[in-house]
RODO-460578 format. One record per residue (C-alpha): x, z, y; residue in one letter. Coordinates in steps of 0.05 Angstrom, whole numbers, padded with zeros to 5 digits, always signed. Example, Ala and Ser with C-alpha at 12.3 -4.5 7.8 and 13.67 -1.06 7.14 Angstrom:
% residues 2
+00246+00156-00090A +00273+00143-00021S 
This chain:
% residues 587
-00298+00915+00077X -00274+00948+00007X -00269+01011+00061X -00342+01009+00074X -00364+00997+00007X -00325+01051-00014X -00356+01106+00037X -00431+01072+00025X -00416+01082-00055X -00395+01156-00031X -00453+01174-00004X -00505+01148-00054X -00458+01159-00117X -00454+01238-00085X -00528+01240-00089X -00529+01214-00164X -00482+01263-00189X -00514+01322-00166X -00573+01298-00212X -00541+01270-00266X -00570+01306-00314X -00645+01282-00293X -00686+01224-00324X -00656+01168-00288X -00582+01189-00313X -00617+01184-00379X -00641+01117-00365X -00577+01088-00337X -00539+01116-00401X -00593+01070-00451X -00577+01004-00457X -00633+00972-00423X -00603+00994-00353X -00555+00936-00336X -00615+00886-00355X -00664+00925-00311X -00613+00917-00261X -00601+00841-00274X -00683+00832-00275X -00689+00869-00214X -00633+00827-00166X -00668+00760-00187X -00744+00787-00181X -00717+00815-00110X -00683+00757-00088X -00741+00706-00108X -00785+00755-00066X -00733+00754-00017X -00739+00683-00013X -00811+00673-00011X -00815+00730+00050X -00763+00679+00091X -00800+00614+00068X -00866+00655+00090X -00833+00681+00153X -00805+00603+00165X -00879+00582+00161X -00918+00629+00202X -00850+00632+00261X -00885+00696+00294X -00836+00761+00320X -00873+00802+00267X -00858+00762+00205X -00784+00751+00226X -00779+00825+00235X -00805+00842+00169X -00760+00783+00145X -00699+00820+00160X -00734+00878+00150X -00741+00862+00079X -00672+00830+00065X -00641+00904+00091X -00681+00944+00040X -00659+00895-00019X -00597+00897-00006X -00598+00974-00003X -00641+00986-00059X -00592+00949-00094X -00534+00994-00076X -00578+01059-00088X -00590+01027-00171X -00522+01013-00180X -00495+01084-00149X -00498+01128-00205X -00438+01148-00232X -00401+01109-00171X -00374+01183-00139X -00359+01236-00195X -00318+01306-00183X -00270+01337-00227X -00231+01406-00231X -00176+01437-00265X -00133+01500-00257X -00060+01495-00239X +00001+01542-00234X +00022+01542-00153X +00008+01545-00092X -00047+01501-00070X +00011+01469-00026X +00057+01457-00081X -00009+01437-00129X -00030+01385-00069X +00042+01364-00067X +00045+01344-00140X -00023+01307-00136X +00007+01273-00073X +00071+01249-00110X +00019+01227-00170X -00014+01183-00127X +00040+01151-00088X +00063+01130-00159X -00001+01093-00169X -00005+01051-00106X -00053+01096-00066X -00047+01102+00001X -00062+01158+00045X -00119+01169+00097X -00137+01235+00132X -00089+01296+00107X -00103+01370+00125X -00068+01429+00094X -00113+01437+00028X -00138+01371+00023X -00121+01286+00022X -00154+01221+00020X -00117+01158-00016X -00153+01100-00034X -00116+01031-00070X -00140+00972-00093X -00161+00890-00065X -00219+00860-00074X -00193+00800-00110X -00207+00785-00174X -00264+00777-00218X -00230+00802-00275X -00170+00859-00266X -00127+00922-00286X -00159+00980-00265X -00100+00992-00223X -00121+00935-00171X -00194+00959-00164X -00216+00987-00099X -00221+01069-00119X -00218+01123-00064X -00191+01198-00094X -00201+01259-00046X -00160+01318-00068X -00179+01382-00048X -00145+01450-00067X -00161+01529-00054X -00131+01595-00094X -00161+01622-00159X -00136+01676-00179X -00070+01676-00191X -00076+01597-00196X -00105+01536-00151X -00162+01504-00174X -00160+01432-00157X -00216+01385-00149X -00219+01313-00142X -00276+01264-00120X -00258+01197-00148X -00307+01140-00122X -00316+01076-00140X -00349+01006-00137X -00418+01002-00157X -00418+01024-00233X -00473+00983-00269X -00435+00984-00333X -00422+01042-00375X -00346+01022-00381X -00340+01023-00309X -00374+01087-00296X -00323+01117-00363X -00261+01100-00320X -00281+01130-00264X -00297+01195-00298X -00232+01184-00336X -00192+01177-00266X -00219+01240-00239X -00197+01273-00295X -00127+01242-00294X -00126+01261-00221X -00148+01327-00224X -00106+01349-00291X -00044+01321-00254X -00036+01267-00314X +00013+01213-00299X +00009+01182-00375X -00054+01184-00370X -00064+01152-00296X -00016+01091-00328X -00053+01077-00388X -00128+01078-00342X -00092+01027-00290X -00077+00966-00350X -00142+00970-00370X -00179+00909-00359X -00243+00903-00316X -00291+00854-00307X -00318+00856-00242X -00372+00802-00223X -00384+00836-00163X -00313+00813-00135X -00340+00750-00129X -00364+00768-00057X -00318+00807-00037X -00261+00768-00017X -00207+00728-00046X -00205+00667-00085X -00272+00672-00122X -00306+00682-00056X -00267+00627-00016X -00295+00581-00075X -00356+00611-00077X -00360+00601-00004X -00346+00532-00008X -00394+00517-00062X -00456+00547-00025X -00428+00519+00030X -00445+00441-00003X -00506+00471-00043X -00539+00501+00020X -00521+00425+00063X -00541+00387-00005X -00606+00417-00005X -00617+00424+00076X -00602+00342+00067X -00646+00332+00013X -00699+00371+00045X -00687+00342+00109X -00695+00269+00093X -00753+00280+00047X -00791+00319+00102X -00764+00251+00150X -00794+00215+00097X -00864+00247+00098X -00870+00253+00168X -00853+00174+00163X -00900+00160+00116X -00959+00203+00140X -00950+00182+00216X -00951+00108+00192X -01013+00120+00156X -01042+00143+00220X -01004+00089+00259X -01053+00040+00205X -01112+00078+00217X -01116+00085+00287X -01101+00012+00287X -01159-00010+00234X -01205+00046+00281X -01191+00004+00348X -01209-00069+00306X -01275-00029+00279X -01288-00011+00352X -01273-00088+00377X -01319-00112+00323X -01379-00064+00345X -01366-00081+00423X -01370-00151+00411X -01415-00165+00356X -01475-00169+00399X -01443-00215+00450X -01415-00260+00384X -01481-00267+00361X -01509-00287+00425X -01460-00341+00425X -01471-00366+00362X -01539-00373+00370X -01533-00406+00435X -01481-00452+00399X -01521-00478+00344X -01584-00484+00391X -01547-00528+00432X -01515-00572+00378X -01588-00576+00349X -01609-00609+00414X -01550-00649+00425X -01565-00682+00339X -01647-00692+00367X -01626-00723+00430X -01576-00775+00404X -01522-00757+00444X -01464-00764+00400X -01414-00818+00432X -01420-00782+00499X -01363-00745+00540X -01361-00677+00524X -01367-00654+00596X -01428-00707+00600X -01461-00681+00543X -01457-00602+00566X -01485-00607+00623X -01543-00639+00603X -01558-00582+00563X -01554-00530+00618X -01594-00481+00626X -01555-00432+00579X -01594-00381+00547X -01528-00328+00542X -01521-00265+00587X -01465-00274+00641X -01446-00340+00652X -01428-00396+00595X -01361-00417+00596X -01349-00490+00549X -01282-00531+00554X -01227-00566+00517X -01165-00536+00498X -01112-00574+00523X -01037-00583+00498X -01008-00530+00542X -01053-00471+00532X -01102-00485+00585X -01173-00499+00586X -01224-00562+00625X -01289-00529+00637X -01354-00567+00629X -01388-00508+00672X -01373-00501+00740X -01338-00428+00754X -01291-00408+00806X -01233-00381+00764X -01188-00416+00721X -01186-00398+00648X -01123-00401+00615X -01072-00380+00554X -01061-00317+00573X -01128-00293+00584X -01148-00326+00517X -01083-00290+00487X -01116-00228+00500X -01181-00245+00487X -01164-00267+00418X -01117-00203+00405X -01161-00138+00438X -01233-00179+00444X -01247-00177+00505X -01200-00197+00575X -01202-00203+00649X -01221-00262+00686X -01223-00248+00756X -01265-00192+00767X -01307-00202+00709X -01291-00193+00635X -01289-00260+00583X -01306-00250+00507X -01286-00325+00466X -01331-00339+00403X -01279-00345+00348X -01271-00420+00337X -01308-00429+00271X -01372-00403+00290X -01372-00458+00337X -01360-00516+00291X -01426-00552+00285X -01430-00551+00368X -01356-00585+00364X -01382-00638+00316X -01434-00656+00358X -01380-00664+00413X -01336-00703+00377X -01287-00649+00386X -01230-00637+00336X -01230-00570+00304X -01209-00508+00345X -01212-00554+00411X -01271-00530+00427X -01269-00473+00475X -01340-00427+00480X -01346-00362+00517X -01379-00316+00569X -01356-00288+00628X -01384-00219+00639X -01399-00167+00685X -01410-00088+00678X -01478-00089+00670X -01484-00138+00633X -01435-00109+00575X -01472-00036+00583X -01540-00080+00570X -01494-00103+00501X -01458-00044+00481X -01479+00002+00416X -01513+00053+00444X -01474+00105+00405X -01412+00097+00367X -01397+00168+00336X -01415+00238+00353X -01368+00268+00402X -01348+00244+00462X -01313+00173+00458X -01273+00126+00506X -01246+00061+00498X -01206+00029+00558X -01181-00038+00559X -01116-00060+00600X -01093-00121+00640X -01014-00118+00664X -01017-00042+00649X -01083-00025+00688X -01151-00009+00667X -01204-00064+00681X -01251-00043+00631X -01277+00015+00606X -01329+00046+00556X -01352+00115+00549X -01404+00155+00505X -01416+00222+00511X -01459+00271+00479X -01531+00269+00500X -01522+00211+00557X -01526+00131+00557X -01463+00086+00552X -01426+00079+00615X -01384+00021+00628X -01340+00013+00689X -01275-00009+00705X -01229+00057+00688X -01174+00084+00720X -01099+00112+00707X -01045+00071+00673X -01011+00066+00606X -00965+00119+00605X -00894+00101+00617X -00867+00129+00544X -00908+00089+00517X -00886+00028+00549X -00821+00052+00540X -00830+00058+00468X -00855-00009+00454X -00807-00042+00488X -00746-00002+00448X -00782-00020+00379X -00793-00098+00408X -00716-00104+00431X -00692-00063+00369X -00662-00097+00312X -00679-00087+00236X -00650-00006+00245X -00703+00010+00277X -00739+00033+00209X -00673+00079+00195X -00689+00111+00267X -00757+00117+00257X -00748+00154+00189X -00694+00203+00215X -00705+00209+00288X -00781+00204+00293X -00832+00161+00347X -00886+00117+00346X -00895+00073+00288X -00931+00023+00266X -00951-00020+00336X -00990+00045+00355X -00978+00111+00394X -01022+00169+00378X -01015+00221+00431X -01062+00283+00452X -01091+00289+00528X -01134+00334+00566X -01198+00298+00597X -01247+00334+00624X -01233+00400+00611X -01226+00372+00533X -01168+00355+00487X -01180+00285+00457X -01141+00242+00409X -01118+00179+00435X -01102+00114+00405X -01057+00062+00440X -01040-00010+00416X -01005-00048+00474X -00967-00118+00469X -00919-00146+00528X -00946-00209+00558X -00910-00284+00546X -00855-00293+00590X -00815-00222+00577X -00840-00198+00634X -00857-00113+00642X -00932-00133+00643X -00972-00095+00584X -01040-00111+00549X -01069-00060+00507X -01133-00017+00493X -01139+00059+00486X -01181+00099+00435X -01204+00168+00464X -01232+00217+00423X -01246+00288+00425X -01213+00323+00379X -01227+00385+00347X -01168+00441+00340X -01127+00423+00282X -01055+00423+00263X -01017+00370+00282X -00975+00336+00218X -00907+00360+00251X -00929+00430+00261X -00946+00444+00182X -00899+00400+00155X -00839+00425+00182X -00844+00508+00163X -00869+00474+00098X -00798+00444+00081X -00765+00505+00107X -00801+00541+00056X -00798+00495+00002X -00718+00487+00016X -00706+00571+00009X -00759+00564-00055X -00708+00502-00078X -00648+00544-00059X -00659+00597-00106X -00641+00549-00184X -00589+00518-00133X -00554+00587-00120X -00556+00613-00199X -00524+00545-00224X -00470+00554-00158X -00459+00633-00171X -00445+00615-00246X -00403+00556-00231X -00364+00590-00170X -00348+00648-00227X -00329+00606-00276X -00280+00559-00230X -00256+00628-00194X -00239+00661-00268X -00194+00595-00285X -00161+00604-00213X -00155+00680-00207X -00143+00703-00282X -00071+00674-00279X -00057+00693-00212X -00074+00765-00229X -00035+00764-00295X +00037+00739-00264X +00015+00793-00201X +00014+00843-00258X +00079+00814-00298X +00117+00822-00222X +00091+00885-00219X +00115+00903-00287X +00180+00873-00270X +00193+00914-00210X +00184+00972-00242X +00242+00951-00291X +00210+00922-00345X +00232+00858-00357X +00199+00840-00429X +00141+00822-00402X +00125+00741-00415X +00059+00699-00397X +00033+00648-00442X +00033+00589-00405X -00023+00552-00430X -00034+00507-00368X +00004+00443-00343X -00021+00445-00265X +00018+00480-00210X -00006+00560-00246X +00025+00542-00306X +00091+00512-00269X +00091+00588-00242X +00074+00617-00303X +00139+00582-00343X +00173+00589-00284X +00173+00677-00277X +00181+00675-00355X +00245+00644-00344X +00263+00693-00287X +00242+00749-00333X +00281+00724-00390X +00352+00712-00343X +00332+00783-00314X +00327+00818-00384X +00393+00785-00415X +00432+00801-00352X +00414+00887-00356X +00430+00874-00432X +00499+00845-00415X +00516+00903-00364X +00564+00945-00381X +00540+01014-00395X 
């Protein structure tokens, strides 16, 4: 990796130095350079970012293409600032052949950790150097030399190309002028002093070693930290937003009862406080119920009257004669959707309190009273609002999972009531039965995992040619059985966005806009944790270095009490046994 860096710092640093003397080498020598380089990484990554959170949101092969697009060119403009002065060249004149001047410069560098690449007979390439380290001697920075030599005269002119890192800093771009020169005048002194001068390089950071593996691991839990953050809180809103429709759809069906049945309610009423009118003029209280009803009959109510009793175990004693037997579960689902089957007609109850005066007159206790209607097709198309909304509406009502009554409007044409046809879908079922047999984690599941909330499922279906928005509400029937009652909303809906499709590329855009404080404060922590880690690591790889070469006065100041100062105390001592022992040799 330092390789690459080297030969990409080559190339642009080459094309720098061979305008040097132009207004941007002008502008790089002022100080304002390394803070219009600062200014320009964090404009160009926040622009970075808001091309992926814009490419995130739109999810078309045109913006992820310029997305990466985009990210290439940063990243290279960067390396084309930061070039200049990265490659210099340097010359001097030696006594020799250009074999015995290459030789020297050969010897020079193998002195100063370099090692060699591609050799011919005038020329060499050495580079040296890790890419650890934030902060270092020059000596352990990545720096390539290429050494080329051809006759002058009686003498060999020798030129050297030193390249380095990216040189954003005037100090950096200094030493590896200085180095070139060293190189090329053949200056061992001067090559020592250059490599213990100490660098800064923030750039290290992410280019391997220590810094980098804690850098990594930093992003690493600020990139999850904020992908779970986001995550949950774009759980959250989905929650929250698909509840609200969950309530809405629900209050939209209970509008849509109301309006089906107000007509027939107030028919019943009024029929209901006729006939308790008669029953107070004719002196009838004391009689049976039963008695008393049908003495009243005819019944001015469309369909057919149905009056009874409620008794203990849900079912109910007609007055009126009818055919079918009308019991809890019918009433159940009267009571809960407004209308129900009964046989092959459909029953609407009058809610028990607009009943109460007929019930007195009965000698009835409250709520025993039973009043309804049993209904046919026509005769609910004869009741039904004529319109309910523009747009084309349905609203199907189910018995044990199948239609047996439905209502439809559509633009320019009467109400049409009949008795439908299809099924509830199985999901559906299938999802109101999970959320009935669930226990209290089944809010948890709903917030991270997703589904139908709130008693209702919204889905989107294709009738006639048409996409409409439908509303279900279903409940299982007594007994635990895999019978379903419900009704169905249908409406045609216009094309919108569904809540899922925006809300999702708008946390992935809000998460890379939220990423970009979250990187600064990790970059500048990750530095600052690396520099306590790496800085004495470096310093006792420098004091063995310094020891090898036979110098064994060199001492750390152990200033830590972890495991690095243990190692710092610990070659100190070494150092110390190392130096008394060549002092007590014998000459």
């Amino acid at each position: 990796m330092a390789l690459m860096r080297l030969k990409l710092s080559r190339v642009l640093g080459g094309f720098w130095w061979s305008r040097r003397d132009g207004w941007y080498g002008r502008f790089v020598e002022s100080g304002a350079y390394p803070f219009a380089i600062d200014l320009f990484v964090a404009a160009g990554f926040a622009c970075v970012l808001a091309v992926l959170g814009y490419a995130a949101f739109e999810r078309t092969a045109g913006t992820m293409i310029g997305a990466v697009v985009t990210v290439a060119l940063y990243l290279l403009a960067i390396a084309f600032l930061t070039s200049f002065g990265a490659s210099v060249t340097q010359g001097a004149r030696h006594e020799g052949t250009p074999a015995e001047v290459l030789a020297r410069c050969r010897k020079l560098l193998e002195r100063h950790d370099f090692v060699f690449g591609s050799q011919s007979g005038d020329s060499v390439v050495a580079t040296r150097g890790a890419s650890a380290g934030a902060e270092s001697n020059w000596r352990s920075c990545p720096l390539q030399l290429e050494a080329t030599t051809r006759p002058e005269g009686n003498a060999t002119l020798l030129s050297v190309r030193c390249t380095g890192e990216s040189a954003t800093h005037r100090f950096v771009r200094q030493l590896i002028l200085k180095t070139a020169e060293a190189a090329a005048n053949l200056d061992h002194p001067a090559f020592k002093s250059l490599g213990k001068t100490l660098v800064r390089r923030p750039g290290a950071l992410f280019q391997g070693g220590l810094g980098t593996a804690v850098l990594g691991a930093m992003v690493a839990c600020a990139v999850l930290g904020t992908l779970a953050v986001v995550g949950v809180s774009y759980r959250l809103a989905a929650y929250v937003l698909e509840v609200s429709q969950a309530n809405a759809a629900t209050d939209e069906i209970r509008r849509l009862q109301v309006q089906l049945t107000s007509r027939i309610d107030a028919t019943l009423h009024a029929e209901a406080e006729r006939l308790a009118g008669r029953l107070e003029k004719g002196g009838a209280k004391g009689a049976a119920p039963a008695e008393a009803m049908r003495g009243l009959a005819p019944f001015a109510v469309p369909g057919e009257l149905l009056a009874g009793v409620a008794e203990p175990l849900g079912k109910v004693a007609l007055f009126s004669p009818t055919s079918v037997q009308w019991g809890q579960d019918s009433r159940r689902v009267a009571r809960t959707y407004g209308l129900a089957r009964l046989g092959d007609r459909v029953v609407r109850e009058l809610p028990p309190p607009q009943a109460r005066e007929l019930e007195v007159q009965l000698a009835l206790k409250p709520g025993q009273l039973v009043l309804g209607t049993s209904l046919t097709h026509a005769d609910l198309a004869r009741l039904a609002p004529e319109r309910i909304d523009s747009g084309s509406v349905e609203v199907t009502f189910f018995d044990s999972s199948r239609p047996f009554l439905r209502y439809a409007w559509r633009p320019g044409k009467a109400v049409q009531v009949d008795g439908g046809s299809g099924r509830i879908p199985a999901d559906i079922l299938a999802s109101a039965a999970r959320r009935i047999d669930s226990d209290w984690t089944i809010v948890f599941r709903d917030v991270l995992v997703g589904g139908d909330v709130g008693g209702t499922a919204i889905r989107t279906e294709m009738r006639d040619g048409a996409a409409h928005r439908i509303y279900y509400r279903v409940t299982r029937k007594d007994g635990g059985t895999d019978a379903w009652d419900g009704v169905s909303v249908a409406r045609s809906a216009e094309a919108t966005l569904e809540t899922r499709e925006w809300l999702l590329p708008l946390a992935v855009a809000l998460s890379l806009i939220a990423l970009l404080p979250v990187l600064i404060v990790t970059v500048t922590l990750a530095s600052v944790i690396s520099n306590r880690i790496s800085r004495p690591a470096l310093q006792i790889r420098d004091a063995l270095r310094s020891i090898g070469e036979g110098d064994y006065s060199v001492r750390l100041a152990p200033a830590r009490r972890d495991e690095i100062g243990q190692v710092q105390a610990q070659l100190n001592k070494t150092a110390e046994a190392l130096e008394q022992r060549g002092q007590n040799r014998p000459q």
